[in-house]
N, C-alpha and C positions, 0 to 999 in steps of 0.2 A: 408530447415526447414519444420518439420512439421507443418500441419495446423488445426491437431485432431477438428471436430466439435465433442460440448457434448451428449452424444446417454443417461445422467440422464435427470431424469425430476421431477417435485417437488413431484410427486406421487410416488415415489418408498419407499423402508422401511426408517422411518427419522435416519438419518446419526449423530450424537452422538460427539458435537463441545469439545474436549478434548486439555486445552492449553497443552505446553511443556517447562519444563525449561532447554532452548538450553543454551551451551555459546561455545562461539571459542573464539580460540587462535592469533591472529592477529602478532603474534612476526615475521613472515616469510612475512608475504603479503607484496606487493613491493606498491608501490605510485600507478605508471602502474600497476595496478592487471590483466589486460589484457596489454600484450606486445607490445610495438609500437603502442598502439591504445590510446589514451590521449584521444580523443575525446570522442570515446564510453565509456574510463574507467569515464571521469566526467560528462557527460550524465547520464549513469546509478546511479555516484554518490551522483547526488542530491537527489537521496531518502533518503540516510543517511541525511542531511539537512532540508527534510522537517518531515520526521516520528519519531523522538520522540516527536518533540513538539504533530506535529498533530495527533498520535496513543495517546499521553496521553488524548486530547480532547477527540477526540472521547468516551472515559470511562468517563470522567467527562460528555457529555452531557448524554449516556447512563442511568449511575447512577442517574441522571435528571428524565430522562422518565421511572424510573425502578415501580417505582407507578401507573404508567397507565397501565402497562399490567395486562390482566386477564386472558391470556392461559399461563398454566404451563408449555407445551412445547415450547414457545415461551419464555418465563422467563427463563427455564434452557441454552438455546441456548443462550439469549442474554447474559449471563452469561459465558457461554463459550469463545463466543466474544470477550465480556471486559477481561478476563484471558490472551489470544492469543495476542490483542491488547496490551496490559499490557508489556507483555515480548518480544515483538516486538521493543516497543519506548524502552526499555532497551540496546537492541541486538543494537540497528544503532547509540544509541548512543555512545555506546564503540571503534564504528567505527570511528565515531568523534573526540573524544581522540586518537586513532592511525595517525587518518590524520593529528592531531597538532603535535604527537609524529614525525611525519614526515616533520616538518615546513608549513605545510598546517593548514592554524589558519580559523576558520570555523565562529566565533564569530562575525565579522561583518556582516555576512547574516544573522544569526541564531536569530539576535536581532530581525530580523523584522517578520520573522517565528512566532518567539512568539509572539508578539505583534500583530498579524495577529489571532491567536488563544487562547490568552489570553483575550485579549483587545477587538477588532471587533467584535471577533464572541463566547466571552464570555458570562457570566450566565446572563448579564444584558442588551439589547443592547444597542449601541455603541452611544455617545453623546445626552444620554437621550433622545431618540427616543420613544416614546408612542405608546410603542409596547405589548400588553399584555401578561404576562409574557408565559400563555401556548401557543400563537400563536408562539411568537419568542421562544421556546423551538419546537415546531412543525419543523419552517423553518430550524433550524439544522439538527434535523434527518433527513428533507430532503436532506440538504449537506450532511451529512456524506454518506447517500444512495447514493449518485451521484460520491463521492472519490469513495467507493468501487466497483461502474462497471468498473472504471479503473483502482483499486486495482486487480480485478481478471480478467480483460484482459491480465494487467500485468505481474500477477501472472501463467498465463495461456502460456503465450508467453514465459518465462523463463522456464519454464519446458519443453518448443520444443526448444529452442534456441540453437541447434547443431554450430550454429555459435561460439560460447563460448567454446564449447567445441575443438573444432578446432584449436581456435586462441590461443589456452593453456591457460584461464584464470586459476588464483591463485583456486587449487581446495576451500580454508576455504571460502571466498566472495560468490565463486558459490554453495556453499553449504549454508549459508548466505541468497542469494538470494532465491534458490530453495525453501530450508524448507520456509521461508515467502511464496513465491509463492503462494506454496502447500495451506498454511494454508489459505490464501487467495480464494483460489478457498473451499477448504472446508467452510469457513463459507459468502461465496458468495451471499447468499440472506437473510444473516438475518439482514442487516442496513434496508435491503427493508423491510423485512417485519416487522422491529417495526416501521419503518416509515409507515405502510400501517396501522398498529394495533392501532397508537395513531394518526396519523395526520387525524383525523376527517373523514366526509364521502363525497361521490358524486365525484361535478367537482372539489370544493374548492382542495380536497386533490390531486387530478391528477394534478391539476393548480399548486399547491403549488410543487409538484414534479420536474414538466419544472422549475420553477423559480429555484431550487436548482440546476438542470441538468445550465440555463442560465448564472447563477452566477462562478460555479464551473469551467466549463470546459476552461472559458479564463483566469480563475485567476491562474489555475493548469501549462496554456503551457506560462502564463507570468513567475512564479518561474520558470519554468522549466528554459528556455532560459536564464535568467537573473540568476540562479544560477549556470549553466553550465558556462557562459560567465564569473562567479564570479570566480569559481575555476580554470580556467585555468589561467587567469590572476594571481593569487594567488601562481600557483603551484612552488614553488622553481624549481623545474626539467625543466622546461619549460623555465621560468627566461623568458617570456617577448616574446618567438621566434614563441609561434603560439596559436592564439586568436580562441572563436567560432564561425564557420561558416557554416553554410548550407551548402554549399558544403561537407565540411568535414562529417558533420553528416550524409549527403545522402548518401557518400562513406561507414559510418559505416553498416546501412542500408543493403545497397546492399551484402556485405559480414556476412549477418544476425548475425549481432552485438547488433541491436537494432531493437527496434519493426519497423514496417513500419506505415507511415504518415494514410493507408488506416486502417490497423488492429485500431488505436486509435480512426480516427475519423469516421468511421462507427459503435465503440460503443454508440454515442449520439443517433444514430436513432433509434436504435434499443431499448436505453431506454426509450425516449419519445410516442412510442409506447402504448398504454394505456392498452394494453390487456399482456403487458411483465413481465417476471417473472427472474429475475438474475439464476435462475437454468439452463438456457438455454446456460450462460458462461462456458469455460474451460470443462473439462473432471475431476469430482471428482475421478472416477478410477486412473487416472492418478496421480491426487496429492496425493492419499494416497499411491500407490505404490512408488513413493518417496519418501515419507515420512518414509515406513517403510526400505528404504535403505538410506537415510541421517546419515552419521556418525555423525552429530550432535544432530538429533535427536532419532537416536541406542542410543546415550551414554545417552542422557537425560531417555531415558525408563529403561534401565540397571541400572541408580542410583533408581530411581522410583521403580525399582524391589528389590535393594536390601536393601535399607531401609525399602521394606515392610516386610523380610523376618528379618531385624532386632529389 
């Protein structure tokens, strides 16, 4: 697999965050959308479980801070954002519906998903905590800034993942994946930088960053394991014969299936970093030239085109 480091940097001409309205067809994809792999297929599944809820947040806190901003190119981008964001939590949720379609019922995780971003880390904070409103409106953007270094690691590592391609996953999923990927590395530093733009000045906001990076990244690999562990348990096809295990998952791993343990958890240093800029993730060349050969997102431009023409 490759390990493309990014040769962008935040100085070059600014890049122009345009959502897309993808949709696929899910009538063919199989349960195992990767063959014989159950573990990797519901590993990588639980995105579907955690991003619609958590992609709808994200626009609701957005739309939050869209008052504090005072650079128009920073307004049009976060705008773009929320767009992207928007039809992202749409896309994984359809995914959701196929995996019921398939006796895989999602809804017992999914409650607490919500509840998790409804509730907790909703508009007010959580058991009338005496939090002022713009500070706990601050400490979001810094979470949401801390999902998206590992949205565009992610994002970053599905677009090398030759492993997938290998293992014959279901092309619509890996097409699915990719265009998110993609889009994820394209709008890769702007949760930072309206988090840099509104979360106040000095050490407060650098502090404030870590505590977002502290909070996130054990609550991110606690979903993770505990809804990997949910869905297999869950899986009809399985019926009960093989649960999640580390071992399994480090087999996924090795036959580049799945990111490696080193790729995820070398992104926290490199964001606590005070001097770091999320430009410095993934290869943007990269995700736009998939982008512009995604049959999901060809056909989205092709209606785009011809509605304009009508």
């Amino acid at each position: 697999m490759s390990t493309e480091k990014s040769t962008d940097t935040n100085t070059e001409e600014h890049y122009t965050i345009v959502p897309r309205r993808v949709s696929f067809d899910w009538e063919r994809t199989p349960l195992h959308w990767i063959p014989d792999e159950p573990t990797a297929t519901h590993v990588i599944n639980v995105l579907h479980l955690l991003l619609p809820a958590g992609e709808r947040w994200f626009v609701r806190v957005f739309k939050e801070g869209l008052p504090l901003v005072t650079d128009p190119v920073l307004l049009k981008d976060v705008k773009g954002f929320m767009g992207q964001e928007a039809t992202h939590s749409v896309q994984h949720a359809h995914v959701l519906d196929h995996l019921a379609a398939q006796r895989l019922d999602t809804a017992e995780f999914t409650k607490y998903v919500d509840l998790l971003f409804e509730k907790l880390l909703g508009e007010k904070p959580p058991l009338g905590a005496p939090i002022p409103t713009q500070e706990w409106l601050r400490f979001r953007l810094a979470v949401v800034a801390a999902i998206e270094q590992f949205t565009a690691v992610l994002g970053n590592w599905v677009l090398h993942a030759e492993g997938l391609d290998h293992a014959d996953a279901d092309e619509v999923m890996l097409d699915l994946l990719r265009w998110h990927g993609a889009e994820e590395v394209e709008h890769r530093s702007v949760a930072f930088d309206m988090y840099q733009h509104c979360g106040g000045e000095g050490l407060p906001r650098y502090a404030r960053r870590i505590a977002g990076m502290t909070v996130t990244a054990p609550v991110m690999l606690y979903l993770w394991v505990w809804g990997t562990a949910y869905l297999m348990r869950r899986d009809p096809e399985l019926a009960g014969r093989l649960r999640y295990s580390l071992a399994e998952h480090n087999k996924a791993v090795r036959k580049g299936l799945l990111p490696t343990w080193r790729e995820l958890g070398t992104a926290i240093p490199r964001y606590l970093r005070r001097s770091y800029h999320p430009s410095q993730e993934g290869s943007l060349r990269r995700a736009v030239a998939y982008l512009a050969e995604s049959p999901a997102a060809r056909a989205a431009a092709a209606a785009v085109g011809r509605a304009a023409i009508a």
